[in-house]
N, C-alpha and C positions, 0 to 999 in steps of 0.2 A: 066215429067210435067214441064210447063213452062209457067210464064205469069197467075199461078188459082190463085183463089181469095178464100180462105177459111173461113168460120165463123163457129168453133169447141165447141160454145158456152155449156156450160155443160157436158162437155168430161170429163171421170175418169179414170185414168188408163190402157189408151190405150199405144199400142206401139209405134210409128212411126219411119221407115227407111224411111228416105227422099234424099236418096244419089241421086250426079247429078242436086237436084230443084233447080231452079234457077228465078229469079223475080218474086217470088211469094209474095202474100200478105196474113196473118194469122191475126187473129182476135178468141183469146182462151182464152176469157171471160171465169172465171170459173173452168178452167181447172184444175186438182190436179191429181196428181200420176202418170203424163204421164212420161217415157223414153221415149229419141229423139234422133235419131242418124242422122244429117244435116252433115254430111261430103259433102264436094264438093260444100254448099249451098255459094250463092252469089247474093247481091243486095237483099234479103230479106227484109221485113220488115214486125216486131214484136209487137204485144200489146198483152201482157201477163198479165195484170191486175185482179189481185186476184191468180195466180199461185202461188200453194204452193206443196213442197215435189219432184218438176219433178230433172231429172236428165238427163242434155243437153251436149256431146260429141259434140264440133262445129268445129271439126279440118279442117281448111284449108277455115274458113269464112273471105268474105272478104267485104268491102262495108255495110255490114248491118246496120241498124237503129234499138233500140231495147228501150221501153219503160217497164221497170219490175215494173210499180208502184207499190205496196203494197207487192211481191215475200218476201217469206220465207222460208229459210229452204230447197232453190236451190242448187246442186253441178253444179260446172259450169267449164269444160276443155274447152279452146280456144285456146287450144295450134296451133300456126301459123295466127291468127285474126291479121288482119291489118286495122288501117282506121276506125273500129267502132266507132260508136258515142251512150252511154250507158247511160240511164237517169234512176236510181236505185234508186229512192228516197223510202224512208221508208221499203227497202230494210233489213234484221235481219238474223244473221245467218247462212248465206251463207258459201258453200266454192268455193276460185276460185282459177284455175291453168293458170295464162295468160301467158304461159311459152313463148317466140319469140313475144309476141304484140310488135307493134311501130304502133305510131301516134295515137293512141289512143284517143279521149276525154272523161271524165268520170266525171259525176255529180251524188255524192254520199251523197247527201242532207238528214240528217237523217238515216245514214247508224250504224246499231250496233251490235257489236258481230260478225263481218267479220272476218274470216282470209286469207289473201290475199299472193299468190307464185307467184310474180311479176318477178321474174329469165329472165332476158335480155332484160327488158322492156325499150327502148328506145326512147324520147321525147315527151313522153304522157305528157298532161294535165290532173291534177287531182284538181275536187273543195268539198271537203271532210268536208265541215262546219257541224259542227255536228255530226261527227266521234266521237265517244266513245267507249271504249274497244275494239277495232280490234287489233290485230297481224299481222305485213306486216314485209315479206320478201324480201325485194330487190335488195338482191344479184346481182351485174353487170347493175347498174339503171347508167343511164348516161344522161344528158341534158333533166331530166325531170322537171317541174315548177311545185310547190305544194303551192293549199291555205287551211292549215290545220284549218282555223277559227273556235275557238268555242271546239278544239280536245281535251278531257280529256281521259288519260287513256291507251294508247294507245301504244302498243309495238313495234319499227321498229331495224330491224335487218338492216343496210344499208350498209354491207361490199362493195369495191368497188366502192359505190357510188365517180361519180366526175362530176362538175360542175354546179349543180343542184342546183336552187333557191326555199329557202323553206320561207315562211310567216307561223308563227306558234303562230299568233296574239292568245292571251287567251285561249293557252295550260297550261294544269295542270296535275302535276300526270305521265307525260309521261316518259317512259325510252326508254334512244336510246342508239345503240351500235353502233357508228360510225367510227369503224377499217378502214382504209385505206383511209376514205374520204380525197378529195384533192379539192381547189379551190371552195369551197362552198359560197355561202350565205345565212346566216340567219337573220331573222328580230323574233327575242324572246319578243319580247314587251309582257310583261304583264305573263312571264311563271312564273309560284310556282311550287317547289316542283321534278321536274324535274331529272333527273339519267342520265348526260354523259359520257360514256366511249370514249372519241376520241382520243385512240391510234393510235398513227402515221399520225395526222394529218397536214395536210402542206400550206400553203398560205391561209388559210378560213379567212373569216371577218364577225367577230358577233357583232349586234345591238341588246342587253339585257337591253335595257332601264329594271324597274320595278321588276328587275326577284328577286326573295326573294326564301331564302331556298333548293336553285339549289348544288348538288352536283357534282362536275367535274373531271376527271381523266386524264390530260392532256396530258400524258407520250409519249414522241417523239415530242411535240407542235414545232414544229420551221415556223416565218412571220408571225403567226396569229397579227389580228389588233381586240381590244374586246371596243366598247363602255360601261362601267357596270356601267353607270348613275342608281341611285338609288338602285343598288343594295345593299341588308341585306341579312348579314346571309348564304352567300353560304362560300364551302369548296373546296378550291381547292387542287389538287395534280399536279404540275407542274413540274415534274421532267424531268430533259431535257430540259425545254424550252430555246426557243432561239430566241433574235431577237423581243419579243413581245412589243406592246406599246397598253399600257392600257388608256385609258379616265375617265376622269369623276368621278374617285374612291374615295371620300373624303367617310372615314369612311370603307373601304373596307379592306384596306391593317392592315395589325399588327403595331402599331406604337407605342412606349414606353409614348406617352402623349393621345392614345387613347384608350376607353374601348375596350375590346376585344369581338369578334362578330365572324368574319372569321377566320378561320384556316387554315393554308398553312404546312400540313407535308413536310418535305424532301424537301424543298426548298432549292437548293443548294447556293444561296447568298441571301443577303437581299433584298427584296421589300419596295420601297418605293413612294409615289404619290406624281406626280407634279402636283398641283391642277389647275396649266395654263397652260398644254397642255397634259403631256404622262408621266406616269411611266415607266420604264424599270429598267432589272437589273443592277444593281452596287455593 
């Protein structure tokens, strides 16, 4: 089939084998309990609106357009999806395996309780405002732009990650394991509360204006460049660092005529802040 135009309005718990469809257009208003097996599907396009509980195998989808407004409680393989454009808004509960996407765009407006296997996802755009409690794996992420707005909560595993521009304007609560990242940018304005592990991190440049209460594990740090204007109250572990120049730290560092706030265990020299331009060590 090729070229139909379906309206599946009030469908429950059908099957669908759809191997081969190709430009078809769906309209499955309603729809709950469906399996769907679109292997081979291409240039589709989806309105899924009110889809709850289906379970979609889309291996080898290419081109598609897909509007899930209100989906919940979808399991979703796209392993080999290239090119999609995915508008999941109010989206809850999901699972996805986007194992091999690139180019992706994905607006996840109100998205909560995802857990997402992102494994080789390369230069996708992701606008995740309002991400709460999700768990993302993304293992081998390279050159992807993230606007985490609004993200409380929220668990990313980003081993591998390098190059990747992250805005994580008024995150809280979040823990990141950032093992091997390299050449990063972050813009932290506004993080509390925060948990990074960035072992063996190498060239990154972080902009923490605001960040209060953030605990850090620097261990391997060598070239990072850290703006920490207004920082209170975080804990650093900087063992190994090398080469760092800090900003803005009045009140940060441990200083024998200042109250004590920050703690730096295992600091191998002393820190101290040049309030006109760069702390480093000495």
């Amino acid at each position: 089939m090729s070229g139909a135009q379906w309206d599946l309005t009030g469908m429950s718990g059908a099957q669908w084998d759809l191997t081969g469809m190709s430009g078809a257009q769906w309209d499955l208003t309603g729809m709950s309990g469906a399996q769907w097996d679109l292997t081979g599907m291409s240039g589709a396009q989806w309105d899924l609106t009110g889809m709850s509980g289906a379970q979609w195998d889309l291996t080898g989808m290419s081109g598609a357009q897909w509007d899930l407004t209100g989906m919940s409680g979808a399991q979703w393989d796209l392993t080999g999806m290239s090119g999609a454009q995915w508008d999941l808004t109010g989206m809850s509960g999901a699972q996805w395996d986007l194992t091999g996407m690139s180019g992706a765009q994905w607006d996840l407006t109100g998205m909560s309780g995802a857990q997402w296997d992102l494994t080789g996802m390369s230069g996708a755009q992701w606008d995740l405002t309002g991400m709460s409690g999700a768990q993302w794996d993304l293992t081998g992420m390279s050159g992807a732009q993230w606007d985490l707005t609004g993200m409380s909560g929220a668990q990313w595993d980003l081993t591998g990650m390098s190059g990747a521009q992250w805005d994580l304007t008024g995150m809280s609560g979040a823990q990141w394991d950032l093992t091997g990242m390299s050449g990063a940018q972050w813009d932290l304005t506004g993080m509390s509360g925060a948990q990074w592990d960035l072992t063996g991190m190498s060239g990154a440049q972080w902009d923490l204006t605001g960040m209060s209460g953030a605990q850090w594990d620097l261990t391997g740090m060598s070239g990072a460049q850290w703006d920490l204007t207004g920082m209170s109250g975080a804990q650093w572990d900087l063992t190994g660092m090398s080469g760092a120049h800090f900003l803005g730290c009045t009140g940060v560092y441990p200083d024998p005529g200042q109250a004590a706030g920050t703690s730096w265990p295992r600091v191998p020299r002393p820190l101290t802040c040049a309030l006109s331009s760069s702390a480093e060590h000495h």
